[in-house]
Structures are given as C-alpha cells and as structure tokens.
ZAMARFI-795152 format. One record per residue (C-alpha): residue number from 1; residue in three letters; x, y, z. Coordinates in steps of 0.25 Angstrom, whole numbers, plus 5000, padded with zeros to 4 digits. Layout:
<pts>
(pt NUM, "ALA", (X, Y, Z))
...
</pts>
This chain:
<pts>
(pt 1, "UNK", (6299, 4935, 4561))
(pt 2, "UNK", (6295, 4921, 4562))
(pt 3, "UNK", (6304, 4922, 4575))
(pt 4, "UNK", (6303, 4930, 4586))
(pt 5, "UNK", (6315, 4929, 4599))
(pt 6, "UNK", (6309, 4936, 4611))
(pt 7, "UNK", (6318, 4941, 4621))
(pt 8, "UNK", (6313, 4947, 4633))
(pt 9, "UNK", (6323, 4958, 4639))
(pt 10, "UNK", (6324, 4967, 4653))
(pt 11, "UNK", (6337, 4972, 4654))
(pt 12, "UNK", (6343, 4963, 4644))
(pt 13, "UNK", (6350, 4977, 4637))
(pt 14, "UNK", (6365, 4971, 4635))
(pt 15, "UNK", (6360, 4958, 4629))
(pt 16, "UNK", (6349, 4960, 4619))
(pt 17, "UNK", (6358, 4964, 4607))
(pt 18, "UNK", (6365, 4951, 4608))
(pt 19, "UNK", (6353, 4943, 4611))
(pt 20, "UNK", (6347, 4950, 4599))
(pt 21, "UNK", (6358, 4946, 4592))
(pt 22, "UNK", (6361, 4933, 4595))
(pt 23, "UNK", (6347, 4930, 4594))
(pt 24, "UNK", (6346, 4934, 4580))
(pt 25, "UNK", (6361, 4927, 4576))
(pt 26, "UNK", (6353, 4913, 4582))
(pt 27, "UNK", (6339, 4916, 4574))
(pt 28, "UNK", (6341, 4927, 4561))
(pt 29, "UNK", (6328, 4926, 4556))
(pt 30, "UNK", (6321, 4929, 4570))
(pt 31, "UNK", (6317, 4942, 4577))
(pt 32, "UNK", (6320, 4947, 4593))
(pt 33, "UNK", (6310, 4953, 4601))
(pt 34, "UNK", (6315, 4959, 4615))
(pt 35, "UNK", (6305, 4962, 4624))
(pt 36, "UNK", (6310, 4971, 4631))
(pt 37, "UNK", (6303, 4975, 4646))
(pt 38, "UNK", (6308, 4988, 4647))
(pt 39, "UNK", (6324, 4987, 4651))
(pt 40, "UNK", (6329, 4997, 4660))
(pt 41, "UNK", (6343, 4994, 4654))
(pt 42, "UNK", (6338, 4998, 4639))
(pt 43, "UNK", (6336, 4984, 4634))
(pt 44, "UNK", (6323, 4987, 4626))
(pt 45, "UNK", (6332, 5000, 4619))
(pt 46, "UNK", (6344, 4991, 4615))
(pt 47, "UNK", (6333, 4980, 4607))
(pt 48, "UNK", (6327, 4993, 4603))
(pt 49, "UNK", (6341, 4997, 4596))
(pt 50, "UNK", (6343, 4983, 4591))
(pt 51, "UNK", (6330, 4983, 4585))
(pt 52, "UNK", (6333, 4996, 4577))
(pt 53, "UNK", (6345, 4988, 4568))
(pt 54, "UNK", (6340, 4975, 4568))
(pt 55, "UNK", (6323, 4972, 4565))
(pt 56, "UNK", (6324, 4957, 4571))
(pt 57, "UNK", (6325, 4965, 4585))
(pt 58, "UNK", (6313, 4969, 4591))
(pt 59, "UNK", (6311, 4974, 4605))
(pt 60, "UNK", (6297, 4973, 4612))
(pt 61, "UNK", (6297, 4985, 4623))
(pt 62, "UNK", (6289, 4983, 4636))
(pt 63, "UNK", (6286, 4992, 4648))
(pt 64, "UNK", (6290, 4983, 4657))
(pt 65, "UNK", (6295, 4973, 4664))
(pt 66, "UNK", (6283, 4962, 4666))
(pt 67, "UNK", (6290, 4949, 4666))
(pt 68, "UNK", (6297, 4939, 4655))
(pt 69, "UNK", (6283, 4933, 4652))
(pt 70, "UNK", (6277, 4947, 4649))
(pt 71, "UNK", (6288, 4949, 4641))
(pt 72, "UNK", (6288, 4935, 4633))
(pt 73, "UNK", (6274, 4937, 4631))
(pt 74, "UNK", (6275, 4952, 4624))
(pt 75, "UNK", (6287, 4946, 4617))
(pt 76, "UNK", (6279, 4934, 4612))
(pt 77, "UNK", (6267, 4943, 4606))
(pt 78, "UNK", (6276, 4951, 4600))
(pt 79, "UNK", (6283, 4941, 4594))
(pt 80, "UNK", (6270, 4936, 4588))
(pt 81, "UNK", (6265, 4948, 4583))
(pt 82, "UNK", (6279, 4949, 4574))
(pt 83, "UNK", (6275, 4936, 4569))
(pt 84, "UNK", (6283, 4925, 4576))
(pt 85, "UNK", (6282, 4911, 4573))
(pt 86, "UNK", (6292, 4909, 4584))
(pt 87, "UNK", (6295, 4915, 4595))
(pt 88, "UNK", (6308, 4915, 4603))
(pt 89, "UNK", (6310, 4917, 4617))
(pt 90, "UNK", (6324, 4921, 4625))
(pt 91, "UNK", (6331, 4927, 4634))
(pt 92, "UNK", (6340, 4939, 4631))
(pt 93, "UNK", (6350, 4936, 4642))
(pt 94, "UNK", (6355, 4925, 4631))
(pt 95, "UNK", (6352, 4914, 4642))
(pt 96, "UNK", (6346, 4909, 4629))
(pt 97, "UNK", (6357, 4907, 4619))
(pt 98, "UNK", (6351, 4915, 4607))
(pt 99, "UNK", (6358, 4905, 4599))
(pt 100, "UNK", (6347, 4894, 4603))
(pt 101, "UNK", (6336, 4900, 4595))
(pt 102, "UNK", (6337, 4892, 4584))
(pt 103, "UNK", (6336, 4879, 4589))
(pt 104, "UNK", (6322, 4882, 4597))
(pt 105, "UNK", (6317, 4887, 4584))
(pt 106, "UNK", (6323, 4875, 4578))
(pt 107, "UNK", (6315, 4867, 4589))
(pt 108, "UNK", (6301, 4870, 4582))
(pt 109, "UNK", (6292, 4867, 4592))
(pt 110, "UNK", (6281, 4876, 4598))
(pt 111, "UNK", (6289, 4881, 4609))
(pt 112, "UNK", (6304, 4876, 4611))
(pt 113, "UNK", (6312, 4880, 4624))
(pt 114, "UNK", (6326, 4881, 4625))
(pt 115, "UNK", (6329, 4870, 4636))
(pt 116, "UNK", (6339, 4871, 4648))
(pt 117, "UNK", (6335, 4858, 4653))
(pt 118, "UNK", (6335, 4848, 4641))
(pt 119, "UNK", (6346, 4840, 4635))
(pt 120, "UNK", (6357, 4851, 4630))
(pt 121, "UNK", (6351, 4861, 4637))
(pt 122, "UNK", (6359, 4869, 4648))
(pt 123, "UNK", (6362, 4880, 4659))
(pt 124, "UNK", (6376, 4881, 4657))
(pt 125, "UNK", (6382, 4890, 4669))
(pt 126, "UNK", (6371, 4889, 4679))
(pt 127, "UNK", (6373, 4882, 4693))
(pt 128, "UNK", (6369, 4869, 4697))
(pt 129, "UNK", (6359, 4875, 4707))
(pt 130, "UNK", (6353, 4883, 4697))
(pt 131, "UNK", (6351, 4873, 4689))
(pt 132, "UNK", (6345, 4863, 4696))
(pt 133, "UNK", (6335, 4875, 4703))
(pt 134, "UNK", (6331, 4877, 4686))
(pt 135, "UNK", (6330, 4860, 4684))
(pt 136, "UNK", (6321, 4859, 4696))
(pt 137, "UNK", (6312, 4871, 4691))
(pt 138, "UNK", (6311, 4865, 4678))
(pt 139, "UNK", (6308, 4852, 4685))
(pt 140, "UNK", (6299, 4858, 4696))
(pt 141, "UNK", (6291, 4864, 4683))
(pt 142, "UNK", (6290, 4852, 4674))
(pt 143, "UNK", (6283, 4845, 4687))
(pt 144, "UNK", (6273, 4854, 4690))
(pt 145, "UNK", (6269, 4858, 4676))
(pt 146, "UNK", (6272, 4846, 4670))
(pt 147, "UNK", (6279, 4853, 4659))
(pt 148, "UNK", (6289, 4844, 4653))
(pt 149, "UNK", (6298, 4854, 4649))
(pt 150, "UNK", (6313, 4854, 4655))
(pt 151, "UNK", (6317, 4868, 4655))
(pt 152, "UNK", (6301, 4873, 4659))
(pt 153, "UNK", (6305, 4888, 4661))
(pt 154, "UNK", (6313, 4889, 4648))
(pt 155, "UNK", (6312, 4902, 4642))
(pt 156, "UNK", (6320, 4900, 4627))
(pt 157, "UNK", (6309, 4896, 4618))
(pt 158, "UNK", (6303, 4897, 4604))
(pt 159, "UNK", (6288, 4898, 4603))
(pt 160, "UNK", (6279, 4894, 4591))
(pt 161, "UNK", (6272, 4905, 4590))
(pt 162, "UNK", (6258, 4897, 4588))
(pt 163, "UNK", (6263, 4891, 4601))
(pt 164, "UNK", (6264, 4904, 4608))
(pt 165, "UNK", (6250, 4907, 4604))
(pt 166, "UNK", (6245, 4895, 4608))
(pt 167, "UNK", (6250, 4896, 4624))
(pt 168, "UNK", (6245, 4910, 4622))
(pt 169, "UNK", (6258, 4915, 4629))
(pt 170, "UNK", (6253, 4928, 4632))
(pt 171, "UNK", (6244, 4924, 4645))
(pt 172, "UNK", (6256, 4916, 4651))
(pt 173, "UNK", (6255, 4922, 4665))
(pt 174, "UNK", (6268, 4920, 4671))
(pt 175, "UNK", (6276, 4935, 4667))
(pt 176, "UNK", (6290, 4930, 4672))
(pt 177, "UNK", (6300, 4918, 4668))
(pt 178, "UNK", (6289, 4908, 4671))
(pt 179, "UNK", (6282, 4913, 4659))
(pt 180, "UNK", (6293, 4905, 4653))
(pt 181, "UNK", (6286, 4891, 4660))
(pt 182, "UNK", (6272, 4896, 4657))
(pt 183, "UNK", (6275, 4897, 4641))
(pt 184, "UNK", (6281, 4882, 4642))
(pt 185, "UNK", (6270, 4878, 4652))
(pt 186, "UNK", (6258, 4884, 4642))
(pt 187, "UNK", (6266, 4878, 4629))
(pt 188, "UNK", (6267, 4863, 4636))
(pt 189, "UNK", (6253, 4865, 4640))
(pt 190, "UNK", (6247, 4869, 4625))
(pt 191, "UNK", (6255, 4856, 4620))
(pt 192, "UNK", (6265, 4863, 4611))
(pt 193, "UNK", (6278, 4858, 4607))
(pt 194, "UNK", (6290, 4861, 4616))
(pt 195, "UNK", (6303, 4857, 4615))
(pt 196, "UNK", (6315, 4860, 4623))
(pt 197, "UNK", (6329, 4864, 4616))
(pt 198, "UNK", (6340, 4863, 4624))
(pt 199, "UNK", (6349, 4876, 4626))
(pt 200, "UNK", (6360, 4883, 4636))
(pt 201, "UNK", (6354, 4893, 4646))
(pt 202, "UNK", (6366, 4902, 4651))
(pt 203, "UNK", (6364, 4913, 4661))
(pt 204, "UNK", (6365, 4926, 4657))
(pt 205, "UNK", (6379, 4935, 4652))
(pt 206, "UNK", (6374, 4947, 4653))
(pt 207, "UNK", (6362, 4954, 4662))
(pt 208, "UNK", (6355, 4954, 4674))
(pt 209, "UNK", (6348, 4939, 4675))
(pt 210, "UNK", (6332, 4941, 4678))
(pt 211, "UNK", (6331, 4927, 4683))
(pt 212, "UNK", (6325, 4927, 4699))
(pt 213, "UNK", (6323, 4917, 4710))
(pt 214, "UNK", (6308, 4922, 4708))
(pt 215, "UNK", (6308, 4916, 4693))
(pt 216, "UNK", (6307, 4901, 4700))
(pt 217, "UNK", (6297, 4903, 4709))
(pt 218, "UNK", (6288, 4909, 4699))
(pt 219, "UNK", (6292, 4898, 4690))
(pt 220, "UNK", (6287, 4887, 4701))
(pt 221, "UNK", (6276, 4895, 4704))
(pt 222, "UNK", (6270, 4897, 4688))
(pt 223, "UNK", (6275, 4879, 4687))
(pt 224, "UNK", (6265, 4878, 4699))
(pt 225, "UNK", (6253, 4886, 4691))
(pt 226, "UNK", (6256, 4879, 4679))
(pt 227, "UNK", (6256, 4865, 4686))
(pt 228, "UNK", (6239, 4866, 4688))
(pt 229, "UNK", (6236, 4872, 4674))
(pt 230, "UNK", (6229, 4862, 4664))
</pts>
C-alpha cells in the first residue's frame, strides 16, 4: 500500500468500524492500521473482525498501554515495513473528519498538518476560554521554540516516508500527546517541507475524551526542552 492511515485506539470499540469505514470512503486505495493498546472494552477484537472481511484493515496488537507516542511510533514502523510511501495519521474519535484525507495527501509535501489555526481552519463548538487557553499554547510554543507553525501540537498529518526516516521518529522521547510537538519540532529542525491545511476540529460524539489538564503542562514543559536544542 503506497498509503498507510494509522489510527491509534484505547477503548475506541463503538467507533473503529465507522472510522474504518469513512476512512477508506475518503482514500479507496489506502490501507488502515489500528494500533491497538490492549482495550479493555474489546477495541482490538472488533478491528480483529473487520479485518477478517476486508484486507485494507489491519490491526497492530500491543500489550499495553504506553502512551500516544509509543503507539505512533509502533504504528509508523509497521506502516514502513508494509511498504508506505506515505503515512497517515488520525485520530479515531473522528475529531479528524476522515473526509480530509485527501486534501493533505493532495498537499505533497514532506510532512503536512491538518491546521486549526490557519485561514479556513476551525473548532466549531469549543468555548471562548478553551480557545484562547489552545491559541496562547500554540503561541507560548512558537515563542519558545521558535517553530513557526500555527497549530504546533497538531496531530492530523501525512508523513513522506523518507521524511519519517530522516527525523528518525523512533527515538522522539516524549510518549504522550507532546510527541505530537516533538515530531513537528524534529521536522522544522531537519528543514523539510511543512505545510499547514486547514480543517474543522470537533469534539468527540461518541467515547470517553482522553485529553487532561496534565497534557498542557507537559506540553510546556517538552517547548521548554526543545527551546535550548540546536
């Protein structure tokens, strides 16, 4: 597969057959890797079924669960190993409209990020406070790290997969949603192409959101790290 969409999931169960679904109505021609850390609710079972009537479904089991960045970066070797000349990376809460796909493929560059924060992009239902405390972060990050980037911790991308190898991805050190501004951080770094596509970030409809106060300080305190590598 020349595309590979990896979805990491942790009790995601009641929305991985229509993300599957919706993924591959958007992109026909690419495949789906769940990475799945071990879901108590059954999530890596129902993939597991999908799988079994459809081969563009794959499921990536893991023991555990050791963060979104563990997962990303298990994900992103298998994705490799399978042969990706791009790789895909989502949510499965469908906070990332499936349907957007083919426009960061269509961006071409090494590494393109769906965009809250540039013209046409949006967070259509969040409060006011919410997001200004998200525009401040972004801002707060961009300042320190002197990343330009206007959505700094986005997490809807496609990788070139030479692009992936050249960061090499698998010693990012940051194992939870800051490995999100880590991967961005290392790609500005190594000089590749970046370029931000706006979409619509929505909350998620069904599920238990995994999003914590805790996720900001970490993200300030890996902006601050970041800030004095050369």
């Amino acid at each position: 597969m020349k595309t590979v969409v990896v979805i990491p999931t942790y009790n995601e169960r009641e929305n991985a057959a229509p993300m599957a679904a919706a993924v591959l109505a958007a992109a026909p021609q690419a495949a789906v890797l769940f990475v799945d850390d071990n879901s108590p609710d059954g999530t890596g079972a129902e993939i597991d079924r999908l799988a079994a009537g459809e081969p563009r479904i794959r499921c990536l089991h893991r023991r555990a669960k050791e963060g979104l960045g563990r997962a990303y970066v298990a994900g992103f070797r298998a994705a490799l190993d399978m042969g990706a000349e791009r790789v895909v990376q989502m949510d499965c809460d469908f906070s990332h409209a499936p349907a957007d796909v083919p426009r960061l493929l269509a961006a071409g560059a090494d590494l393109a990020i769906g965009s809250r924060y540039v013209k046409g992009g949006s967070t259509p239902g969040w409060p006011f406070k919410r997001r200004l405390v998200s525009r401040l972060g972004g801002l707060f990050i961009r300042v320190v790290t002197g990343m330009p980037l206007r959505d700094p911790t986005g997490g809807f991308k496609v990788w070139k997969a030479d692009a992936l190898r050249r960061i090499d991805f698998a010693t990012v050190e940051s194992a939870g949603y800051s490995f999100q501004l880590e991967m961005n951080h290392r790609a500005w770094r190594a000089g590749l192409d970046i370029r931000e596509i706006p979409i619509s970030f929505t909350d998620r409809a069904r599920g238990t959101s995994k999003i914590t106060p805790g996720i900001a300080v970490e993200s300030v305190k890996i902006a601050l790290r970041l800030r004095n590598r050369k």
